[in-house]
Phi, psi and omega in degrees: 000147174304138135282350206273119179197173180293000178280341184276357190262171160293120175315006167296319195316298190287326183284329165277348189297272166348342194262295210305302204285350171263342135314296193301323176295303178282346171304311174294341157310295198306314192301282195318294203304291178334317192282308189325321205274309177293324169274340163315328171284325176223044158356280200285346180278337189245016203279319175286357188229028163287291173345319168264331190287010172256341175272004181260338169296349186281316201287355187257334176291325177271016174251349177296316170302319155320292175308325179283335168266034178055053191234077181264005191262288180334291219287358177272007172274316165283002189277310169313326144309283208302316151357290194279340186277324187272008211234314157338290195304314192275307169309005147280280205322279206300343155329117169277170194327308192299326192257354160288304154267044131263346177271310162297351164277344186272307208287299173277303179284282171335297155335285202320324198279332193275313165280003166275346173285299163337275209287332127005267201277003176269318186288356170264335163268003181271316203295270227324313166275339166248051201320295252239355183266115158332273175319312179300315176296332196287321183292312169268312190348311192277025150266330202273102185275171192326172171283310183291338237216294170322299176309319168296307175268344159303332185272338175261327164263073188288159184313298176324320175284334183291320202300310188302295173300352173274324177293290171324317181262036186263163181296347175271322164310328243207327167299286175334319208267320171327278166351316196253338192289271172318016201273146188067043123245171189295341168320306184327350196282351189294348179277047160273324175305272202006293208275315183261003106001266194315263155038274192271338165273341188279347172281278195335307190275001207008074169278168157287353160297289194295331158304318177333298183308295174287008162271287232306310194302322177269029166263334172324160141299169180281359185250304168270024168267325173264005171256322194283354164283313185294338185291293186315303198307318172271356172271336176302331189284307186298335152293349187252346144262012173266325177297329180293294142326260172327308158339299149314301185302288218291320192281348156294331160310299207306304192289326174095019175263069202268013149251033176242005194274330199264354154326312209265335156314276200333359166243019180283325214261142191272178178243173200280350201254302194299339160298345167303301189292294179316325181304314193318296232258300196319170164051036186248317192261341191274011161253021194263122197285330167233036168332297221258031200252341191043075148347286166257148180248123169326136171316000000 
């Protein structure tokens, strides 16, 4: 188990903690309040893909509540949702008109049909095992859908077809083709998501890479443990507002507003007293050569 707790920091910490994070909160305020007030002006254009863009802002509110309670192994699980939404969100954006709806009938309708065939058949294999349980009947039942309607999306849907759309919208797929889309432009950079992607699935899943990663941090001393915390702790911050931001640029792509993208850079760039603070902590145990060798291994 960490040791890494506020009793373990320097009183610096907690006062700078305090700074970082109410920059950041409000940048990501300013941010918001800005996309918010520009899609109010075009609601209904921007009506099929509100959905996501409120849930990768929720899911950046909840890593803040997370972090602030030092839960920064928790809040890379949730960074990982906003990843794949946001990586989603943008392959719709970047799309022309035409292939935009056609990546938004896939996305809502097709998905949708493909996975009610799925929970469909996991809910016919659950009823299988608990046949004889009440609660069990009450739970699954309303997922199994008719029969005629189930027959009807299996026939339109063969395992090969699915498989292809399913292949398109996987997160690597959909990295790739960004990618290759920008390649020699500074966009290329996106298969970068890949690697804190990959990351945040290895926690999520608690494979063994990802125990790994958290045995690593607690084989430290308590000094580097507490430097590789204030680090991780501003880079979470800081994704979650590069992440808030892109957004924004992506929803000026969706709308077709590209003059309007350098609002939402302009809030990237920092001021001179929090780069100060961030410099004390970042980039100190992660230039560390055998950061990513896992000192140690779970018994």
């Amino acid at each position: 188990m960490s040791t890494t707790n506020a009793s373990n920091f320097p009183a610096m910490w907690e006062n700078d903690k305090s700074i970082i994070v109410s920059y950041y909160n409000e940048t990501i305020n300013a941010n918001n309040l800005l996309l918010f007030n520009i899609i109010r002006d075009h609601l209904e254009e921007f009506k099929p893909v509100y959905p996501l863009v409120e849930f990768i802002l929720c899911r950046i509110e909840t890593i803040f509540e997370l972090i602030q309670h030092d839960k920064l192994w928790d809040a890379e699980i949730i960074l990982r949702a906003i990843i794949e939404s946001f990586v989603k969100f943008s392959y719709i954006s970047f799309a022309s008109n035409d292939e935009k709806n056609i990546r938004l009938n896939e996305f809502w309708n097709e998905l949708e049909e493909i996975n009610l065939l799925k929970i469909s058949d996991q809910a016919k294999l659950n009823l299988k095992y608990t046949q004889d349980s009440e609660i069990h009947k009450i739970s699954y039942s309303p997922l199994i859908m008719p029969e005629d309607i189930e027959n009807k999306l299996r026939e339109k849907w063969p395992r090969k077809k699915r498989q292809e759309i399913e292949s398109k919208w996987s997160f690597t797929n959909i990295v790739k083709e960004i990618s290759a889309k920008f390649k020699g432009t500074p966009l290329e950079i996106w298969e970068l998501a890949t690697h804190s992607y990959r990351i945040c699935s290895h926690i999520a899943h608690g494979d063994e890479t990802g125990l790994a990663i958290i045995a690593e941090r607690n084989s430290r001393t308590q000094d580097e443990q507490n430097r590789a915390f204030c680090g991780h702790f501003i880079r979470l911050v800081d994704d979650c507002l590069c992440y808030a931001v892109m957004t924004g640029l992506s929803s000026m792509d969706f709308l077709n507003l590209k003059d309007k993208r350098g609002l939402f850079k302009d809030l990237m760039k920092k001021d001179e007293q929090i780069n100060e603070i961030i410099e004390k902590y970042i980039n100190k145990v992660f230039e560390d050569v055998d950061y990513d060798k896992y000192r140690s291994r779970p018994a």
